[in-house]
Structure formats: C-alpha cells, structure tokens
TORKOL-4160 file (C-alpha; in steps of 0.2 Angstrom, whole numbers, padded with zeros to 4 digits, m for minus):
406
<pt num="1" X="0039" Y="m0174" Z="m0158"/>
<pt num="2" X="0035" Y="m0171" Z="m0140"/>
<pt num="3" X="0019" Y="m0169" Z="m0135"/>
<pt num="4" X="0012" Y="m0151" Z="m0129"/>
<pt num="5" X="0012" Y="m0150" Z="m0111"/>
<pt num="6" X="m0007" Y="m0154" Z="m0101"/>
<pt num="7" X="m0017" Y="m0140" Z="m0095"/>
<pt num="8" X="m0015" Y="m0143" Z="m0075"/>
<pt num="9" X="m0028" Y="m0139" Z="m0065"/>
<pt num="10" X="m0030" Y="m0126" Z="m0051"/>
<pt num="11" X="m0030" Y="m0144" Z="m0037"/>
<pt num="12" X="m0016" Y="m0152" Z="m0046"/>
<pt num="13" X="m0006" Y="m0131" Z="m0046"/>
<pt num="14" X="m0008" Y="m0129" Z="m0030"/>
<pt num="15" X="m0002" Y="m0143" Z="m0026"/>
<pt num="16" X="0013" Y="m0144" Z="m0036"/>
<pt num="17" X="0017" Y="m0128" Z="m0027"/>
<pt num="18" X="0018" Y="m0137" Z="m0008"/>
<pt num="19" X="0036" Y="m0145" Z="m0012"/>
<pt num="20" X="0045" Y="m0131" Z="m0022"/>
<pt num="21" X="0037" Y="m0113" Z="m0013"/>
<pt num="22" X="0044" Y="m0107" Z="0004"/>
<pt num="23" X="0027" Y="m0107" Z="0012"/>
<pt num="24" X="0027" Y="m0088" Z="0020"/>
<pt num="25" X="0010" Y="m0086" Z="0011"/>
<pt num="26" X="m0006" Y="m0094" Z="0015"/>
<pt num="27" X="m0017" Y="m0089" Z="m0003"/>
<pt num="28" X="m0036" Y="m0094" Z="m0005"/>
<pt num="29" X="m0037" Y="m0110" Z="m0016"/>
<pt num="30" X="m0039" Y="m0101" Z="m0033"/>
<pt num="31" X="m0027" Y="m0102" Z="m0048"/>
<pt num="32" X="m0029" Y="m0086" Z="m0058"/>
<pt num="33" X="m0023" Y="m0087" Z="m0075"/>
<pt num="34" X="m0029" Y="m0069" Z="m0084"/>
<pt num="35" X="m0037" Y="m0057" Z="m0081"/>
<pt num="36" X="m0044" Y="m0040" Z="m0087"/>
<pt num="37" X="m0051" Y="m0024" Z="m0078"/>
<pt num="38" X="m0060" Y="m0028" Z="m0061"/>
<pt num="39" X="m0061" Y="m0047" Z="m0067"/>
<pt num="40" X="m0049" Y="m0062" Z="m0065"/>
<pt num="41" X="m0051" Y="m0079" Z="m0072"/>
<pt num="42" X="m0046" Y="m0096" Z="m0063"/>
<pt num="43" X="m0038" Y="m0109" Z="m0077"/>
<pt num="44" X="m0054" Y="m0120" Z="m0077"/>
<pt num="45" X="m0063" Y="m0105" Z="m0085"/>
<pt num="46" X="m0071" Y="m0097" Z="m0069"/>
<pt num="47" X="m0074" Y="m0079" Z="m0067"/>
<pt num="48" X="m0069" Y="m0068" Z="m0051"/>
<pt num="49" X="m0073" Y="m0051" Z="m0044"/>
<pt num="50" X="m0058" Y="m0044" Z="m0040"/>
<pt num="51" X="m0060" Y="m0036" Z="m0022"/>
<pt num="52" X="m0042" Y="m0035" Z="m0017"/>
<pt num="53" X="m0033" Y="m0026" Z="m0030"/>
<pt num="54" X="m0015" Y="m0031" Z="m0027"/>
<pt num="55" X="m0018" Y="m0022" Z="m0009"/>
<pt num="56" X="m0021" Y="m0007" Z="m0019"/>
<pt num="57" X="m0007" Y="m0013" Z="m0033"/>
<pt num="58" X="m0020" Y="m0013" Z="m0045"/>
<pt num="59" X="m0030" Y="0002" Z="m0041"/>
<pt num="60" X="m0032" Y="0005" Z="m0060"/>
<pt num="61" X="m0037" Y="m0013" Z="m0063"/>
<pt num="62" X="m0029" Y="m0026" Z="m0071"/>
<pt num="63" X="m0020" Y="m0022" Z="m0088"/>
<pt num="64" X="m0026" Y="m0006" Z="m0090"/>
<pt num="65" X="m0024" Y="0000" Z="m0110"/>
<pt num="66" X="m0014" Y="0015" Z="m0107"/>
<pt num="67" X="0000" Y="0004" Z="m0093"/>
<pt num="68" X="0001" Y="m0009" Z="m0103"/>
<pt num="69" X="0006" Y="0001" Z="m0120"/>
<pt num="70" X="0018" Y="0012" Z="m0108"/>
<pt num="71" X="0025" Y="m0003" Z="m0104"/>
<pt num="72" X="0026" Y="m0013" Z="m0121"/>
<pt num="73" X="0032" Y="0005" Z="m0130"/>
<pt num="74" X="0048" Y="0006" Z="m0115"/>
<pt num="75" X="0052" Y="m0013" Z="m0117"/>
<pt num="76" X="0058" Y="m0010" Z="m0136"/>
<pt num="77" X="0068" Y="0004" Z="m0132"/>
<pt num="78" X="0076" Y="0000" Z="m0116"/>
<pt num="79" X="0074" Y="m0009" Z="m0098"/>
<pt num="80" X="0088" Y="m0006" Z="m0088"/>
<pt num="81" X="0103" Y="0005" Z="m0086"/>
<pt num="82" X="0107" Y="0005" Z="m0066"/>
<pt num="83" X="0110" Y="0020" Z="m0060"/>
<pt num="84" X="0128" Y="0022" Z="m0065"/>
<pt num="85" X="0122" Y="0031" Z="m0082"/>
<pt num="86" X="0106" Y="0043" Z="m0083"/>
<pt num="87" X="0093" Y="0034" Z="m0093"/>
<pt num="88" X="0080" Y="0046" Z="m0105"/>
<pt num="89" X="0064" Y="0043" Z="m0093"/>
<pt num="90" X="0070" Y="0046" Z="m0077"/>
<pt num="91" X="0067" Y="0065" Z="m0074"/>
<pt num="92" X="0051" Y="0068" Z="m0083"/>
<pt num="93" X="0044" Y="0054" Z="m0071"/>
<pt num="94" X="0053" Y="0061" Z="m0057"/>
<pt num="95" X="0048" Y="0079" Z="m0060"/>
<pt num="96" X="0030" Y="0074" Z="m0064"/>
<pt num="97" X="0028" Y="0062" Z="m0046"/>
<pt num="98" X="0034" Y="0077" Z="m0037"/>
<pt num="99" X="0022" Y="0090" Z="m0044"/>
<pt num="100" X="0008" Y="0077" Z="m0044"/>
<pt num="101" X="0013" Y="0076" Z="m0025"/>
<pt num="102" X="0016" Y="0095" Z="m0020"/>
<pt num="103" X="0034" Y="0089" Z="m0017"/>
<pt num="104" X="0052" Y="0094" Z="m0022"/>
<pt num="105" X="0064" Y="0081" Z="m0024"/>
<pt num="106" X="0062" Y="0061" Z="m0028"/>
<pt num="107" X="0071" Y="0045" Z="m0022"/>
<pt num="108" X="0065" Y="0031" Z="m0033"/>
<pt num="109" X="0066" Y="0012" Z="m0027"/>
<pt num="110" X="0056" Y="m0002" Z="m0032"/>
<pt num="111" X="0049" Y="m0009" Z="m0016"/>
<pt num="112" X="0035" Y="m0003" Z="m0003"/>
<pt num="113" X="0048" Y="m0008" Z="0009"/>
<pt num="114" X="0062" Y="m0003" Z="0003"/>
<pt num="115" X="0055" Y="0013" Z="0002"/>
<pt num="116" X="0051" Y="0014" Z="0021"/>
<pt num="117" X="0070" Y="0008" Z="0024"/>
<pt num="118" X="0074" Y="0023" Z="0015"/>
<pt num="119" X="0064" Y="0035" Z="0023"/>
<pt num="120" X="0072" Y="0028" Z="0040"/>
<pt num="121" X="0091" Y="0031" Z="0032"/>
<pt num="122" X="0086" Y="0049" Z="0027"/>
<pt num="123" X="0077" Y="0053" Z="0043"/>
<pt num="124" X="0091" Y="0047" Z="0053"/>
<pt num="125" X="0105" Y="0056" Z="0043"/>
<pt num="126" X="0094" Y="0071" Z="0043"/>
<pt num="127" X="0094" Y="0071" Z="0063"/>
<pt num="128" X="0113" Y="0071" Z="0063"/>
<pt num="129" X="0116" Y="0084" Z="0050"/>
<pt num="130" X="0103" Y="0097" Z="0050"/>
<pt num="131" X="0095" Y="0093" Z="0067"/>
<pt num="132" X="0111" Y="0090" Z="0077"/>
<pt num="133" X="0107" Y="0076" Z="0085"/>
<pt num="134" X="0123" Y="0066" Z="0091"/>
<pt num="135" X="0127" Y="0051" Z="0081"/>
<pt num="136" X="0121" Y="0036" Z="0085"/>
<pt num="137" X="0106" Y="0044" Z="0096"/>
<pt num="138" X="0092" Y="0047" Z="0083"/>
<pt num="139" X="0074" Y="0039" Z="0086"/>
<pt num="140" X="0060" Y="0037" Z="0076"/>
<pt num="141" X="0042" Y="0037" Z="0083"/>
<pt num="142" X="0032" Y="0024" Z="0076"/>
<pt num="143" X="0012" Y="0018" Z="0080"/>
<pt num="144" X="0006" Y="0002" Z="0086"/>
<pt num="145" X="m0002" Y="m0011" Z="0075"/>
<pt num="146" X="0009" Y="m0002" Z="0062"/>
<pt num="147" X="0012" Y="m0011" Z="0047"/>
<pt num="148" X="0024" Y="m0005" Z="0036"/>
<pt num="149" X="0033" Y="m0022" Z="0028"/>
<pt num="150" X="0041" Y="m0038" Z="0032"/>
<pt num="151" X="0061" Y="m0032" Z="0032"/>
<pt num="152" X="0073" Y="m0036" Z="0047"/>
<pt num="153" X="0073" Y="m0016" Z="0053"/>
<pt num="154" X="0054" Y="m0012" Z="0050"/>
<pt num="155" X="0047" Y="m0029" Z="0060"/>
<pt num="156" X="0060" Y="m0023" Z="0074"/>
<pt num="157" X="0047" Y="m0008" Z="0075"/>
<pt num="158" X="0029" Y="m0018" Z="0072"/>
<pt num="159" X="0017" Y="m0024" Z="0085"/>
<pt num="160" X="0012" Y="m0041" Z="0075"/>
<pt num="161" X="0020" Y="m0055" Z="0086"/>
<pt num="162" X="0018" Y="m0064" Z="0068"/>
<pt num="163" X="0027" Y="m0054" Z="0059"/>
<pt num="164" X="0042" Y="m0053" Z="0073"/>
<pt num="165" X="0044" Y="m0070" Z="0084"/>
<pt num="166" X="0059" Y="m0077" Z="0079"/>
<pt num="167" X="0067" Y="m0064" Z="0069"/>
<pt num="168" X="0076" Y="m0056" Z="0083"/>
<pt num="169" X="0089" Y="m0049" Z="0089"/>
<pt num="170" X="0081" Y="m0030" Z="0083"/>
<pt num="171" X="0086" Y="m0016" Z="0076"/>
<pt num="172" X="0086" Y="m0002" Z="0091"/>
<pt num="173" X="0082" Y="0018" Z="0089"/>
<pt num="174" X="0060" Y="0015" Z="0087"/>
<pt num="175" X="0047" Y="0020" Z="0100"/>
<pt num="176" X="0030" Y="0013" Z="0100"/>
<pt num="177" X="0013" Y="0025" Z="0104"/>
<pt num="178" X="m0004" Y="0021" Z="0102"/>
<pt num="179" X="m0012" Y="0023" Z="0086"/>
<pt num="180" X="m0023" Y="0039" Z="0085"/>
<pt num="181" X="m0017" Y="0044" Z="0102"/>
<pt num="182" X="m0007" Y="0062" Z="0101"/>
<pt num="183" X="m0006" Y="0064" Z="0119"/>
<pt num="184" X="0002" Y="0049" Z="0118"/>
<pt num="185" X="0015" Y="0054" Z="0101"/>
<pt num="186" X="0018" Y="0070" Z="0111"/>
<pt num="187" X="0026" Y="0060" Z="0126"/>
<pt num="188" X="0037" Y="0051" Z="0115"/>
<pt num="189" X="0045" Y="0065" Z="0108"/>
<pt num="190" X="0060" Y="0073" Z="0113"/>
<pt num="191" X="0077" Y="0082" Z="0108"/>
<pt num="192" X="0082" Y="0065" Z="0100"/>
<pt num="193" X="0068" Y="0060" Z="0089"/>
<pt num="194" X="0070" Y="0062" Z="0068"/>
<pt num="195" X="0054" Y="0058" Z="0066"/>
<pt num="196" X="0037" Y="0052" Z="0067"/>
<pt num="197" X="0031" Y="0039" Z="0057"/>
<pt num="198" X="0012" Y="0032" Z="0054"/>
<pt num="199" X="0001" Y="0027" Z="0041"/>
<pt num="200" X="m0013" Y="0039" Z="0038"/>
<pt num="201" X="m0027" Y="0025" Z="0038"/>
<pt num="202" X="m0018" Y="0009" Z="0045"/>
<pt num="203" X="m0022" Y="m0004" Z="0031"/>
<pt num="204" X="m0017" Y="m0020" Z="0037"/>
<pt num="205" X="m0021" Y="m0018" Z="0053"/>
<pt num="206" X="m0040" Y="m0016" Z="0048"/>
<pt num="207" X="m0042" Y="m0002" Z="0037"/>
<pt num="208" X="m0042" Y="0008" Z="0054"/>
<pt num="209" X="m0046" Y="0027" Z="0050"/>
<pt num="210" X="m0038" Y="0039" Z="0063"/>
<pt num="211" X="m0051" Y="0053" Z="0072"/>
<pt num="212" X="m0053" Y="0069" Z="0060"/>
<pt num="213" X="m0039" Y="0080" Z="0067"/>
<pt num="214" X="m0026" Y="0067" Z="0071"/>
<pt num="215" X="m0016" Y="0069" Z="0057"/>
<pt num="216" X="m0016" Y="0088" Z="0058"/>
<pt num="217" X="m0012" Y="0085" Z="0078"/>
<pt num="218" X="0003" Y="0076" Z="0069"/>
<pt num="219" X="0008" Y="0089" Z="0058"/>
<pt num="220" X="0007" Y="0103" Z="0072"/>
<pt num="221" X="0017" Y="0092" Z="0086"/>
<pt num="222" X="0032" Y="0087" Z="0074"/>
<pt num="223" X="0034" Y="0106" Z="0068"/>
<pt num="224" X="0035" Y="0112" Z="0085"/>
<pt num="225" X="0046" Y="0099" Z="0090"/>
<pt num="226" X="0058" Y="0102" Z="0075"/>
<pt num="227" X="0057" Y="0085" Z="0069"/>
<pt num="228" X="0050" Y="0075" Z="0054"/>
<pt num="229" X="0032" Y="0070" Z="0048"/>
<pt num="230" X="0034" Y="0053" Z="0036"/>
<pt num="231" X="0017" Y="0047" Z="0030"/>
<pt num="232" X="0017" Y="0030" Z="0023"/>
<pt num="233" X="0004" Y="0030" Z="0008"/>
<pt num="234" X="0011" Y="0014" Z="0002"/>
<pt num="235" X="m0006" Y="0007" Z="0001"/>
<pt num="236" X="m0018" Y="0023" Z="0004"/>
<pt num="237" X="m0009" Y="0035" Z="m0008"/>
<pt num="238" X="m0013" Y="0037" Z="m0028"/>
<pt num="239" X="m0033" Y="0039" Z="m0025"/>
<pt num="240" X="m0037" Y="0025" Z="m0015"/>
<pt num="241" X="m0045" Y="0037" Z="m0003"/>
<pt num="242" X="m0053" Y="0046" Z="m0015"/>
<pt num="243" X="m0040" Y="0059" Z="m0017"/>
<pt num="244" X="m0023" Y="0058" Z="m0023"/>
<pt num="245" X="m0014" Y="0056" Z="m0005"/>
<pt num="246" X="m0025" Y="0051" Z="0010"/>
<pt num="247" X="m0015" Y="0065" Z="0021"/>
<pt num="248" X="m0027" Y="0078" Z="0011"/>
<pt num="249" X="m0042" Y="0073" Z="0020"/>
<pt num="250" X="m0035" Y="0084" Z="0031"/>
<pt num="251" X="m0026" Y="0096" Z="0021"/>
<pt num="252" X="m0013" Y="0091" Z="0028"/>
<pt num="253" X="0007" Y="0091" Z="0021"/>
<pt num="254" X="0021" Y="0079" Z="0029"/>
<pt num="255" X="0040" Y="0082" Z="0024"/>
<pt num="256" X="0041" Y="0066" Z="0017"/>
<pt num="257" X="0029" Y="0055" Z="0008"/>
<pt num="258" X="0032" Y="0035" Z="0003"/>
<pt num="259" X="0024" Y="0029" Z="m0013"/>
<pt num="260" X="0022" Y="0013" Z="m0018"/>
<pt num="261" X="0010" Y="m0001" Z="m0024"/>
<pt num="262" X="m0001" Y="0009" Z="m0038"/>
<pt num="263" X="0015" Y="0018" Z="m0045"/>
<pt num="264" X="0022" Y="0005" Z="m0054"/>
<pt num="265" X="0001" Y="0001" Z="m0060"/>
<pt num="266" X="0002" Y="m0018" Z="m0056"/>
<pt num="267" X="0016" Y="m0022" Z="m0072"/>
<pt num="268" X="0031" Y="m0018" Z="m0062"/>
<pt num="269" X="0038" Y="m0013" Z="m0044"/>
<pt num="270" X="0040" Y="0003" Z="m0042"/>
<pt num="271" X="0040" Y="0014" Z="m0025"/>
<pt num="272" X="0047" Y="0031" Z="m0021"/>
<pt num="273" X="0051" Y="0042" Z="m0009"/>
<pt num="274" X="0045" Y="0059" Z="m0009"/>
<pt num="275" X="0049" Y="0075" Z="0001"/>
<pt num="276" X="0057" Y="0092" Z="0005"/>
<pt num="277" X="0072" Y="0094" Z="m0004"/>
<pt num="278" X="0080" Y="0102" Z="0015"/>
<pt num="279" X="0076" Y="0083" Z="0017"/>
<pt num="280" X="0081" Y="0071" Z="0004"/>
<pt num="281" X="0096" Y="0083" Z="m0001"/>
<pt num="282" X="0104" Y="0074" Z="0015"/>
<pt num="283" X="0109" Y="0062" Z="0002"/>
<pt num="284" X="0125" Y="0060" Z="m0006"/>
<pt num="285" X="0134" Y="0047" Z="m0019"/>
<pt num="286" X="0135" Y="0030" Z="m0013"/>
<pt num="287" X="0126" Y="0035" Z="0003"/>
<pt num="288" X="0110" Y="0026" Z="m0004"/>
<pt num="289" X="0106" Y="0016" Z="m0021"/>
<pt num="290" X="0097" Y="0002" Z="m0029"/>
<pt num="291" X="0103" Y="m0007" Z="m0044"/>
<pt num="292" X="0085" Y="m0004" Z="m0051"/>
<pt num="293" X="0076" Y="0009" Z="m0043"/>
<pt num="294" X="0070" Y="0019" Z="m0056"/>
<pt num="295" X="0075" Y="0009" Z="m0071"/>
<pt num="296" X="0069" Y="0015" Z="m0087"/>
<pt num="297" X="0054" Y="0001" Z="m0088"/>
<pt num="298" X="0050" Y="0008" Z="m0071"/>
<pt num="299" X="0047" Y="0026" Z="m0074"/>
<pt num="300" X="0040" Y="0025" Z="m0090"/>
<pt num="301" X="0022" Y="0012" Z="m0082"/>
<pt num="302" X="0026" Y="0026" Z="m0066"/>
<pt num="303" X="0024" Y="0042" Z="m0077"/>
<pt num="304" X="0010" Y="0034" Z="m0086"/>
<pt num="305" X="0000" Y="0031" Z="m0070"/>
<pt num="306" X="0002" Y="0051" Z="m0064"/>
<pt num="307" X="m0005" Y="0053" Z="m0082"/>
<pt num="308" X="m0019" Y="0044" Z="m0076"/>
<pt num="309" X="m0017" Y="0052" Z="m0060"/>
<pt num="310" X="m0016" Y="0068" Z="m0065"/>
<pt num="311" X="m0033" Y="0071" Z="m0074"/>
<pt num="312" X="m0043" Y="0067" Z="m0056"/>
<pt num="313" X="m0053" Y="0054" Z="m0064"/>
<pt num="314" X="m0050" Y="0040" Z="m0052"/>
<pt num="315" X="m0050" Y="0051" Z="m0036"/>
<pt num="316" X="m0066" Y="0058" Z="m0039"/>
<pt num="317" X="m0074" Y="0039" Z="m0043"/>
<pt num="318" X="m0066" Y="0035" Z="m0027"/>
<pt num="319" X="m0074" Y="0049" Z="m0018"/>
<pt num="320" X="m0090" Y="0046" Z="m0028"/>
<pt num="321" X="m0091" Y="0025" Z="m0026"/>
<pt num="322" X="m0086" Y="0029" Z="m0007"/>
<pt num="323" X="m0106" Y="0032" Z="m0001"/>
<pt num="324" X="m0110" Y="0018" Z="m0011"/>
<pt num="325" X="m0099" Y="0003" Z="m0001"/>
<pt num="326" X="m0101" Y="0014" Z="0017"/>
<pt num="327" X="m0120" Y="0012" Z="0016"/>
<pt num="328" X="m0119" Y="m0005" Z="0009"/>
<pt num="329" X="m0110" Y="m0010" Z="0023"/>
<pt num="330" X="m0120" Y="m0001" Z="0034"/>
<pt num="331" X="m0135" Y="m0008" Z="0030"/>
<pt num="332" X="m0126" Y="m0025" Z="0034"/>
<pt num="333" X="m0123" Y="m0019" Z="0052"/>
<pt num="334" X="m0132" Y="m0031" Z="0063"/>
<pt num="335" X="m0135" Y="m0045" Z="0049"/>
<pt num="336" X="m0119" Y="m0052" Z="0050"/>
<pt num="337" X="m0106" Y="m0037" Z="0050"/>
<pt num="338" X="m0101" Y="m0030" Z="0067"/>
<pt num="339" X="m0094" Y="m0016" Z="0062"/>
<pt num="340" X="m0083" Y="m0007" Z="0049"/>
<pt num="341" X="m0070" Y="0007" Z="0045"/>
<pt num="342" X="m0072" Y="0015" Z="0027"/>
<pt num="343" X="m0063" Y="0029" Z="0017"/>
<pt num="344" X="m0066" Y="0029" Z="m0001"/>
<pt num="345" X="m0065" Y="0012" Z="m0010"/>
<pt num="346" X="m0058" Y="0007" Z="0004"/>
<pt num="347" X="m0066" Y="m0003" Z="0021"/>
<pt num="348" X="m0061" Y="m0015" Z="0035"/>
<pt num="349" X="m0075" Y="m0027" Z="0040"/>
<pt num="350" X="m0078" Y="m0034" Z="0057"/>
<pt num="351" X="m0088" Y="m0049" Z="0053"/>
<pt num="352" X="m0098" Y="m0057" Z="0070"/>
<pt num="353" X="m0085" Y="m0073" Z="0074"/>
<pt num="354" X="m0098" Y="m0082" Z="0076"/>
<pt num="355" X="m0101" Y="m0085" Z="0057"/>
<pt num="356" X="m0080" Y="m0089" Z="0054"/>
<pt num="357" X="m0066" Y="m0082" Z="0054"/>
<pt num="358" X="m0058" Y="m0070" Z="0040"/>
<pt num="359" X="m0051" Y="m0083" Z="0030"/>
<pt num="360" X="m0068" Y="m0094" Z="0030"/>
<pt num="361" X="m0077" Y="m0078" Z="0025"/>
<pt num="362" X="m0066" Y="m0075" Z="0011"/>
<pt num="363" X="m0065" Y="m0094" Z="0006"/>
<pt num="364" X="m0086" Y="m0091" Z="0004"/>
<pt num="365" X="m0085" Y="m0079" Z="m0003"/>
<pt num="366" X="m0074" Y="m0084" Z="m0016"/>
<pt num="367" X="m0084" Y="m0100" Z="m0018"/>
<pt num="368" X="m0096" Y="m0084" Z="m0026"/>
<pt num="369" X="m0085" Y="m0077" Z="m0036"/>
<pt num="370" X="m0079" Y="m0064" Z="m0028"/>
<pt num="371" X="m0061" Y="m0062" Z="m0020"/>
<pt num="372" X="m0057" Y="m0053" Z="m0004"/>
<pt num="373" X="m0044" Y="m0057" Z="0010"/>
<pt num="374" X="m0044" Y="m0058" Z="0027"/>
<pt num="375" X="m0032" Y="m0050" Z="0040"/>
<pt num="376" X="m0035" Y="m0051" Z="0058"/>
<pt num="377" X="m0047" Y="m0064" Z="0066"/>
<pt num="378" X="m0064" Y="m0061" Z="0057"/>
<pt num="379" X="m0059" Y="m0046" Z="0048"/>
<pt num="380" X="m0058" Y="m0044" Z="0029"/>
<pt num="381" X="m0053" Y="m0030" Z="0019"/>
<pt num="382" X="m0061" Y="m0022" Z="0004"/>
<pt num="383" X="m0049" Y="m0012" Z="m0008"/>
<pt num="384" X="m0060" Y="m0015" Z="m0026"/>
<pt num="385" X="m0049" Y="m0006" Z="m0041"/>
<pt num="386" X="m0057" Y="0012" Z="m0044"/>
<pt num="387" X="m0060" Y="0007" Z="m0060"/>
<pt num="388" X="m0072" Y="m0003" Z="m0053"/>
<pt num="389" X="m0094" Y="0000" Z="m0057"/>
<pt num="390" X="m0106" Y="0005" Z="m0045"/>
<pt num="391" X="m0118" Y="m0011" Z="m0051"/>
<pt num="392" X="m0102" Y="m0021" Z="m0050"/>
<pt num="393" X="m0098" Y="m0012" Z="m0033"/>
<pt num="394" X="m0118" Y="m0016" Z="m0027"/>
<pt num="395" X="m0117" Y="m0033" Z="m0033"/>
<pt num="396" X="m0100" Y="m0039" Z="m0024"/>
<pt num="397" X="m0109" Y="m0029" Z="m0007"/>
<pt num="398" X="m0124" Y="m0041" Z="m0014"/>
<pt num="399" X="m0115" Y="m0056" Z="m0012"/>
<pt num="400" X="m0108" Y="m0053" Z="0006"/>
<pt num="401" X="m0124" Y="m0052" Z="0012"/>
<pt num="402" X="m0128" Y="m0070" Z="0005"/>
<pt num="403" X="m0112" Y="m0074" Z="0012"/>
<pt num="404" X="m0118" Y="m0069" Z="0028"/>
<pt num="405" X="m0137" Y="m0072" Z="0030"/>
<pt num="406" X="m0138" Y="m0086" Z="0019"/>
C-alpha cells in the first residue's frame, strides 16, 4: 500500500514552486491553505488577517455561506454550456446586474481584463457606426499611471514601464492625459475620440482619489463632445467605496461600466460589461464572444452576490468602517506614515522610505499576522473585505503602528 503523501511545509512549497511556475509574480512568503471570513491560515497552523482581499476579489470575505451554496447548488445541475445554447441562469443574472447598476444591457466575460478589451472593441465600433467616425481613425483617451490589466492592447495604453518594456510593438489609437487633470482630458479630445477611459479611484497606482468634481468634469466634457465615458470599477465597483459603484460619489452615470473582481465573489472569474443599450447594442453575432463568459457556474455565484448587494448591507459598512481606517491612519501621519488616500475600506499608504520599502513593510507586517501588499516604492495598499469588524479593523490599524514605531 503506498504511503499517504507528507505534509510539505510552507519553505519546502515555496520552494518547489521556483522550478515549475513562470515567475511573473513576486508573493510574500506565506503558504495559505484555508481560510474563512476575514482570516486565512498558512499550512503550519498560523493565522492571518486578511488585508488584501483578492484586490477587492473577496470583498465578501472568504467562503461567504450564501456564495459558497450558490455555487455547490449550480455545480449539480450545470457548469457549462458556451454560448452556442442559452443556459437557465443567464438572464436572471444579467437582468438583475443591470438594475443593480442603473444600466440596460449586459456583456458578460470572465476576466477584469477581458472586460476592458471589450469595452475598447465596443467603443471603437461605436465610433464608426453611431458616431461616424471613419474607420480605422477611432481613439480612446486614457489616464496616466492607469492600470487596467496586463493584455498586449491594454499595456500599449499604461504608463508602468514594468508592465510594458519588452512587450512592444503596441497597439495604436490611445492618448495619455494626466490623471485628475480635465483641462488636460479636454485637450485630447477631438472629432476622433470614442471615448474616455479612467478608473474612478486609481487602485494600483496608490489608491489615488481624483479631486471632488473630476468625475462629473468627466461626465460634462464627454457629453459635449459626443463621445463616451467608460468607468473601470474593476477593483472600486461592488461596495468597495462604500456604495455600490465608486462613480456615485459624485452622482455621477458613465455610458458604460466594467465589473469584475467581486462579481464572481472570489469562487470563480466573472466580469461584465455594463452600459447603454445605444452602446453595447453595436454588437452583433460572432462580432465578440467568450467560450465561458457567463457560464451557468458564473451567473449563478454572480447573481448571488447582487443578492448580497442588493440589500446595501455591505455599502453602508464600507461607508461606516471608512472613519474608522481614515483617522487610524491619520493618527499614524508623522509616526511613520507620510501620507495616505482613503475611500471607504479602501487606502493607499505612503510609508516614510526610510523605514523600507513596500514589500519589507508588508513582509513585517506579515511576520504579525497580518497580510497587506505593496505597490509602488514604499506604498502599501489596504483593501480589508467589508465583512471585516471594527475591533478587527482597529487591531490590524494596531499593528501597523508597531510595524512602524516599534
């Protein structure tokens, strides 16, 4: 008989990783092997906060109950049709996203990138049909430090020489402004562009929060110039901010929307693109597809989390928790922390270099049991699930102070 296999652990794991895994991620030196709510736990038995939250992924935590029964009750039925046939959960989770959304029409797909390359197809074929720009001539207006995914077209348009050096040659048709500059946006606008594309709080480059106004600026200068507003709520959509879309801090509505991350609740990719239907209509068959965007598996764990959506439980403990990490931070302001940006559970902090970088930060603070991750030089990012406690909240704030003045 053979013998039952040797726990490995978390030294002899990562190491067995180094020969067999392309090495395009750098991860902190922790093995998770379960994990439950707002904790993990490593396979030697050691428990973690979970500050990160699948870059918003998770913002229901891990394994919430009413995700993981969606998902268990859809994986006896059915998994998989493709889009050839229709499939019983499709609609109801379309129709649903859309209402949840204040939109009309749904393009599902699985990705956070794939849902930006959509948006770029629509927007284009948009110009050319409704807006009558002549083929081949459409542009999109993008913002610096942008970061919108890792794909061949997307890095063609980023500012993160990382991201870009030695991917080359580019996709063409993208203009670059400023970030939270419209006198800037309004220059690089003209008869060609289909639209404008930003984040409404730039997550990776910082958690960087425009000026109040900016995103209505937005709103006005693309209507007037007859072209469109794409949001990218990838990572500040679905109550991250402390309400459902980040754009209604402002009140404000693009023509489309792209979803991702938290829609599929952290069981299963799912993304979407949501809009006008004058918009996504452009569409036809076989002018766009994906084999599993909005498989059966998919839309019922993504019509569970508008369920959870839908009752503003989590929005409004965003909204309420957000006091609570601003003036934790603040009071950290000059003891260690340099600055920060914060909108609801939700802050980049600027620790003083002189203490580490980003990643030794987040390696201490780990060593605590708490997991962050860094992102530009001494930067780290806080993006707790909303599930998360206020003690919990307090005590992880707790901790980076020790990290910092100890």
């Amino acid at each position: 008989m053979t013998a039952p296999a040797r726990p490995r652990g978390s030294e002899e794991l990562i190491r067995a990783e180094e020969p067999v895994l392309a090495h395009n991620y750098h991860p902190l030196p922790v093995v998770v092997a379960r994990a439950e709510g707002c904790w993990v736990e490593d396979v030697e038995g050691r428990r973690y906060l979970d500050l990160l939250a699948g870059y918003s992924a998770l913002n229901f935590g891990h394994r919430h109950p009413a995700l993981v029964e969606a998902a268990h009750r859809q994986l006896d039925r059915l998994t998989l049709t493709s889009r050839a046939f229709h499939n019983d959960r499709l609609a109801g989770f379309a129709e649903r996203l859309a209402a949840l959304t204040g939109t009309d029409m749904v393009l599902p797909m699985n990705t956070g990138a794939e849902a930006v390359e959509s948006a770029v197809k629509v927007a284009r074929k948009w110009a050319y049909d409704v807006k009558g720009v002549p083929d081949g001539r459409a542009t999109i207006v993008v913002a610096a430090d942008n970061f919108h995914g890792r794909t061949t077209t997307i890095v063609s348009f980023s500012t993160d020489e990382t991201a870009r050096s030695g991917f080359g040659p580019f996709t063409p048709g993208f203009r670059i402004v400023p970030y939270n500059d419209l006198a800037a946006l309004e220059s690089a606008v003209d008869e060609t562009t289909a639209a404008v594309l930003i984040e409404p709080v730039q997550g990776e480059a910082g958690v960087i929060v425009p000026d109040d106004g900016y995103l209505t600026g937005v709103r006005e200068l693309t209507r007037r110039a007859g072209c469109l507003f794409v949001a990218d709520e990838i990572q500040s959509g679905l109550g991250r901010t402390g309400h459902t879309l980040a754009v209604e801090h402002e009140s404000v509505r693009p023509d489309v929307v792209l979803l991702g991350k938290a829609l599929g609740g952290g069981i299963v990719p799912v993304s979407a693109v949501v809009g006008r239907r004058e918009v996504l209509g452009v569409l036809h068959p076989g002018e766009h597809g994906s084999t599993f965007g909005g498989n059966p598996l998919a839309a019922a764990v993504g019509t569970a989390v508008v369920e959870l959506l839908e009752t503003g439980e989590y929005q409004r403990r965003a909204a309420e928790l957000a006091p609570v990490l601003r003036d934790g931070l603040r009071a950290l302001t000059g003891r260690g922390v340099v600055g920060f940006r914060s909108r609801g559970l939700w802050a980049g902090v600027d620790v003083d270099p002189a203490l580490g970088t980003g990643r030794e930060i987040s390696e201490r603070l780990m060593r605590e049991g708490v997991l962050v991750k860094d992102t530009h030089g001494s930067t780290i990012r806080l993006a707790p699930p909303l599930t998360i406690t206020r003690g919990e909240l307090e005590g992880a704030l707790g901790t980076l102070e020790k990290v910092l003045t100890a």
